[in-house]
N, C-alpha and C positions, 0 to 999 in steps of 0.2 A: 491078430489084433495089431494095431497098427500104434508104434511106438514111435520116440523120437530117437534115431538112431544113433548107432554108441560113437565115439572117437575113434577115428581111422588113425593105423601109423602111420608117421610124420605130419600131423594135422599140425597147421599154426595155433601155437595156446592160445591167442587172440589176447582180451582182457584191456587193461586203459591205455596201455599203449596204442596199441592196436586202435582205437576206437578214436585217438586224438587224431595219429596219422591220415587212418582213413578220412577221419572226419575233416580234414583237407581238402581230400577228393570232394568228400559231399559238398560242401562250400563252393567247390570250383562248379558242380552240377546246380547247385541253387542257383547261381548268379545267370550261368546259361539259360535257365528255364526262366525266370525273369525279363532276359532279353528275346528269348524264342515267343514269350507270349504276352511283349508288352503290342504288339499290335491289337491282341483282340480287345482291349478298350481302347485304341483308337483307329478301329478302325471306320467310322463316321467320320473323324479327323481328318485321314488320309485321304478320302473320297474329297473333302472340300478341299484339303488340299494342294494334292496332285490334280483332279477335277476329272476325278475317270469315274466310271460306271461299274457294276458289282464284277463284269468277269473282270475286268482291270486290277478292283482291286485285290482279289481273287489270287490273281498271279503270284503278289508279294508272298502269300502265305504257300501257293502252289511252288515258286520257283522254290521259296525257301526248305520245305519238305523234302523237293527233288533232288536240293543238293544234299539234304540229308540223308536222305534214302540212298543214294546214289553213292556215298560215302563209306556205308557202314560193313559191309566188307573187306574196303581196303583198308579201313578206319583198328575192323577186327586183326588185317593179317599185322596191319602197325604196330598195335601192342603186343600180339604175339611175339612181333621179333625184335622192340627198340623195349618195351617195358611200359607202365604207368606213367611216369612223371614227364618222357619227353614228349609225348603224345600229350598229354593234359597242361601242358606248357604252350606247345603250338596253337590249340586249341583256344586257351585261353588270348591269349593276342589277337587271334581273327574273331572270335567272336565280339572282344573288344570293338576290333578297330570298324567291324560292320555297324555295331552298334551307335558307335560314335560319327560312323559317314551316314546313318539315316537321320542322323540328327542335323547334319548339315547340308541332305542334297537337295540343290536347287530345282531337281527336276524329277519327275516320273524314273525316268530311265536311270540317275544313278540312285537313286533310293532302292530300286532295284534289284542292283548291283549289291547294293550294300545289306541286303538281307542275302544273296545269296552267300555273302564272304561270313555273315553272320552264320547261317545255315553251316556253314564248311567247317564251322570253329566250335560250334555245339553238338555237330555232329561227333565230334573225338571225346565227349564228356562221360555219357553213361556209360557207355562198353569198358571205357579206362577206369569208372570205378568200381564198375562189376570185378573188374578184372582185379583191381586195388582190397576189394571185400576179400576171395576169395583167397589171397596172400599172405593174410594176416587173420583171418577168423576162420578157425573151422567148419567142413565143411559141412557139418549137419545144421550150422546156422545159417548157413546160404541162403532157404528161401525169407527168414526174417530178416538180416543184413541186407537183402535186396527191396524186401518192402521200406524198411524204415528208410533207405535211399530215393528210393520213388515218392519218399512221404513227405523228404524234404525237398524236391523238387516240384511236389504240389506245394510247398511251403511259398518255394519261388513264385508262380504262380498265383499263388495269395496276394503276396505281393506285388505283383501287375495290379491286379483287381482292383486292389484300395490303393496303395500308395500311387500309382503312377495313373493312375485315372484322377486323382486328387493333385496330381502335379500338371497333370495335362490342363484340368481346370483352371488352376489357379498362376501357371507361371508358363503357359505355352509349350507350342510343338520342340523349341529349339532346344529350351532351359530342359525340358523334364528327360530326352534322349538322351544328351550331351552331358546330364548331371548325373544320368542312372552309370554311363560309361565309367565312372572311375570306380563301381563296386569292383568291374574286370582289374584296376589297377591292384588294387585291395588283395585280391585269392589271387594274382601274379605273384606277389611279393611272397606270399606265406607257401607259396608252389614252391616256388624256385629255394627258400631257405631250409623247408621243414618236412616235406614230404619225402617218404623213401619208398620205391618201389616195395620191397619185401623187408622181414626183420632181419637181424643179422644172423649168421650161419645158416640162412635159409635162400640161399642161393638158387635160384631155376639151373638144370643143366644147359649149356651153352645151345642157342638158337642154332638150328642147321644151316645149310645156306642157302642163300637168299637164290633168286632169279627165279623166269617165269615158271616152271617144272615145280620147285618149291610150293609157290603159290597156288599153282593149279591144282596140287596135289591136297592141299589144306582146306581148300573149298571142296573140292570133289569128297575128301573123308567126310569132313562135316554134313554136307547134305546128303550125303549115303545116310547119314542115323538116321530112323525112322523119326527119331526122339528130336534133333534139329528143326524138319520139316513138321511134325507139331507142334513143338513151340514156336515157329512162324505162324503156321495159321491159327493158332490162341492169339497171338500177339496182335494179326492183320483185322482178326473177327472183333476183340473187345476192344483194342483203343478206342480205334479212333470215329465212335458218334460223340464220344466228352470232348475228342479231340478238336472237332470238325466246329464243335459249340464252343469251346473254350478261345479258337485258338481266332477265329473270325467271324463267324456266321448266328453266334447266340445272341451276341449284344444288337445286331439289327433287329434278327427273329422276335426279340422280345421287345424293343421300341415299336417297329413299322410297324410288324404283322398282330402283336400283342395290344400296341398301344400304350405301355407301360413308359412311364419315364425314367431315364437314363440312371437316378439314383435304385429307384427299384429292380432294372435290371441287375444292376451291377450286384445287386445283395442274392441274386439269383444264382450269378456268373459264383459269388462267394460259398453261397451253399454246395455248389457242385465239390471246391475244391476242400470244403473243411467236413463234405463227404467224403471223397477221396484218400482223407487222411485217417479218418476213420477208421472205413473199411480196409484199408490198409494195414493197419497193427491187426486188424481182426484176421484179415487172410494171410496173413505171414505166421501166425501164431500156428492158427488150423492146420495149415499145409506142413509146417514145420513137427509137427506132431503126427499129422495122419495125413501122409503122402497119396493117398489112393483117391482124398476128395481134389484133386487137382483139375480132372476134369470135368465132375460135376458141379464146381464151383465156376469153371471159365463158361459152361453150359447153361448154368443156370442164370449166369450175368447177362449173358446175349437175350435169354427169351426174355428174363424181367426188361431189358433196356428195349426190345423190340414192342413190348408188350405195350410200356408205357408211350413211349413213344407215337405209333400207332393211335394211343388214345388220344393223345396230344392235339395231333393233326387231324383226325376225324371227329373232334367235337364238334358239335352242329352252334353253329351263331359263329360270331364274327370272333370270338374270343374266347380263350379256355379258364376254365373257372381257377383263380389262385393255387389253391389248391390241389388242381393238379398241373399246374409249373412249377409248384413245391417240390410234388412227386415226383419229377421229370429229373429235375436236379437233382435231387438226393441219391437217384438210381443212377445217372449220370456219373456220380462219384465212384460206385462201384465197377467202372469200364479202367482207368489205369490199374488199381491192384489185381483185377482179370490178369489185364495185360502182362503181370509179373510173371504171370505162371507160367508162360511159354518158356523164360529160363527156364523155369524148377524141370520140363521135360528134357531142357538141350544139355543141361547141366553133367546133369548125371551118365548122356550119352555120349561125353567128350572126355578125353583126357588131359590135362592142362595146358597140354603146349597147343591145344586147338582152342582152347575156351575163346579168347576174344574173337574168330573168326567165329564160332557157333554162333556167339553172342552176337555179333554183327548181322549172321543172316535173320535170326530170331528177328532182335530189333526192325530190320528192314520191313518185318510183314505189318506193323500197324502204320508206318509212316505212307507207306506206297498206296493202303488203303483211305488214311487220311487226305494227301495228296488228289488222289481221285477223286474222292467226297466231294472236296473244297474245289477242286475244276465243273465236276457235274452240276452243285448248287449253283455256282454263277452264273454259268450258262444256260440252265433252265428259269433264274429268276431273269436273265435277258428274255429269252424267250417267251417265259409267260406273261410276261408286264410284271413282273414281284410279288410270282404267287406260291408264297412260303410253304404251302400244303404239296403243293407237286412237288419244287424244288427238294424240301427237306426226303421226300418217299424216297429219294436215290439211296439214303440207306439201308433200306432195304433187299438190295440189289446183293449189295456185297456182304451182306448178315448170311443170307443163303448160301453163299457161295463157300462164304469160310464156316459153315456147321456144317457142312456136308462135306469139306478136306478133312476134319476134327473128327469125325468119325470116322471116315475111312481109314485112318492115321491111328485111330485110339488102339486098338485091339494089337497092331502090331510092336507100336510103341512098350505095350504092357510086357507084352512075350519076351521083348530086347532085356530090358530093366531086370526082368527075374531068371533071363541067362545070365546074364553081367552078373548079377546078386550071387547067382550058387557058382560063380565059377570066383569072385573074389571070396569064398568063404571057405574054397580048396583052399587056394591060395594060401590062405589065414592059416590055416591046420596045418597044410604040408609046406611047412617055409624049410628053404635046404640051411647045412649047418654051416 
């Protein structure tokens, strides 16, 4: 029977400390996710006003991914060896100062830029609070500590949705960029005074040392776990279709190709994330209690989202009945808490001084697939005259690809987990005196 498992020695007590601290961190990931996903309501905006065409605008969201992705390894060995706060410090500043230079670029080219510096500064958010969760809350609460993280980060995202699509309307490109920028000065101030890596007398032992041998040697253990290289591809397989919809490509999907206008979209774009949020306490709860649904749940995410999906775009007439863009979104929400669960596999298959590298390469598998998503849509709705039906099928491509790494990965994954289990359970018995 599958229980929620007891208290390890030296677990952090967690409790309200714990939960204000961290919840620093979260704050600092809300505001990111805010700034990561205030293009997808304007991206119509940036087309008229850059004056580029879908792969153009494409890029912004492409480059910005790539720096992310690109990031999240070295992002991971970062907090392994400097800690939480100085990493979510840096972070915060670049993601600021991107935010606040697309508010003011004159041009295609540095708007750019300034999503990629954006990209580099949001990139250091999650892994640092994963890694912040794990220091202060015990670790049988990990998989719920990690959804309710994820939950506030669709919070942020909520937030793009209505508020900053409601500023874009009403007070322009400059005012609503440049005004979101000082949430970043906000979670600066409360970083730099209030947050503490660990609680006190719970010191990490001193980091090894550093140089390339070091680092080579921390990726290389890491993606040796079976358990790593699954929660990569849990992670690569369910992000990112909510991602690819959220983050640029929904809000046209559903004006041009739909016909819907921009306020009904937007209450679309809403539903996905206040599903997201949802299913979120729902799969954190499950998983936390009965570990063995982890990959029947990341499993069953992918066919329900392919499924619907599929129906979406193969409805015969020019338009899909409300009803099911209801359905489309709702199941939509269920692809980021998927996405949590690729931790819940790397988790367990790391020892602490690796978690943020795990955690980095996990993360890495939905962005690289989002990334891809969002270059192949553009470039087919160039090439077909903007015909959203081919275009969107590209998801398809890589739903295959990563259910068939998930299984070949499951079986051995399992076997690791239940060596690891009875050999920590000698442990526990035979402790010397």
């Amino acid at each position: 029977m599958n229980r929620e498992p007891a208290a390890l020695p030296g677990d952090p007590p967690g409790g309200r400390r714990a939960a204000l601290v961290w919840g620093i961190g979260v704050a600092v990931y809300f505001v990111a996710v805010i700034f990561r996903t205030s293009l997808g309501v304007a991206g119509l905006d940036a087309a008229d006003r850059f004056h580029v065409n879908a792969s153009a605008l494409s890029t912004f969201s492409i480059l910005q991914l790539l720096v992310y992705a690109g990031m999240q390894i070295p992002v991971g060995l970062m907090v392994d060896r400097l800690g939480t706060k100085k990493v979510l410090t840096l972070g915060v500043v670049l993601f600021t100062a991107g935010q606040l230079g697309f508010a003011l670029s004159p041009s295609y080219g540095t708007a750019l830029a300034a999503r990629a510096l954006l990209g580099c500064g949001d990139a250091m958010t999650f892994i640092s609070v994963l890694r912040l969760g794990s220091r202060w809350f015990p670790a049988r609460r990990g998989p719920f500590v990690a959804q309710v993280a994820a939950l506030f980060g669709m919070a942020g995202n909520l937030v793009s949705t209505i508020v900053v699509s409601r500023m874009l309307a009403g007070l322009g490109w400059t005012a609503t960029f440049a005004g979101s920028a000082a949430a970043g000065a906000v979670v600066l101030v409360l970083l730099v005074l209030f947050l503490k890596d660990h609680p006190e007398g719970r010191e990490p032992p001193p980091a090894e040392h550093a140089g390339a041998a070091f680092v080579r040697r921390q990726i290389a253990l890491s993606w040796r776990e079976p358990g790593t290289r699954l929660g990569m591809w849990v992670h690569f397989t369910t992000q990112f279709p909510a991602m690819v919809f959220l983050l640029l490509w929904g809000l046209p999907f559903l004006v041009e190709a739909q016909r819907l206008s921009r306020e009904t979209a937007g209450g679309l774009l809403t539903l996905v994330v206040v599903s997201n949020m949802v299913v979120g306490l729902v799969y954190g709860q499950i998983i936390a209690r009965h570990h063995a649904a982890r990959a029947p749940l990341a499993l069953g995410t992918v066919a329900a989202t392919a499924t619907v999906w599929a129906a979406t775009l193969a409805h015969p007439g020019d338009r899909a009945p409300m009803w099911l863009l209801i359905t489309l979104c709702a199941v939509l929400g269920a692809c980021g808490p998927a996405s949590m669960i690729g931790f819940d596999f790397a988790r367990p298959a790391n020892p602490p001084e690796r978690q943020g590298t795990a955690s980095g390469i996990v993360n890495m598998g939905g962005f690289v697939a989002s990334m891809t998503t969002l270059l192949a849509v553009g470039v087919l709705l160039d090439a077909t005259g903007d015909d959203y039906r081919i275009a969107l099928s590209s998801v398809f491509v890589l739903e295959m690809l990563g259910v068939t790494q998930i299984l070949r990965l499951r079986a051995r994954t399992a076997r690791r987990e239940r060596e690891r289990l009875v050999a920590s359970r000698v442990e526990a018995v035979h402790v010397p005196a």
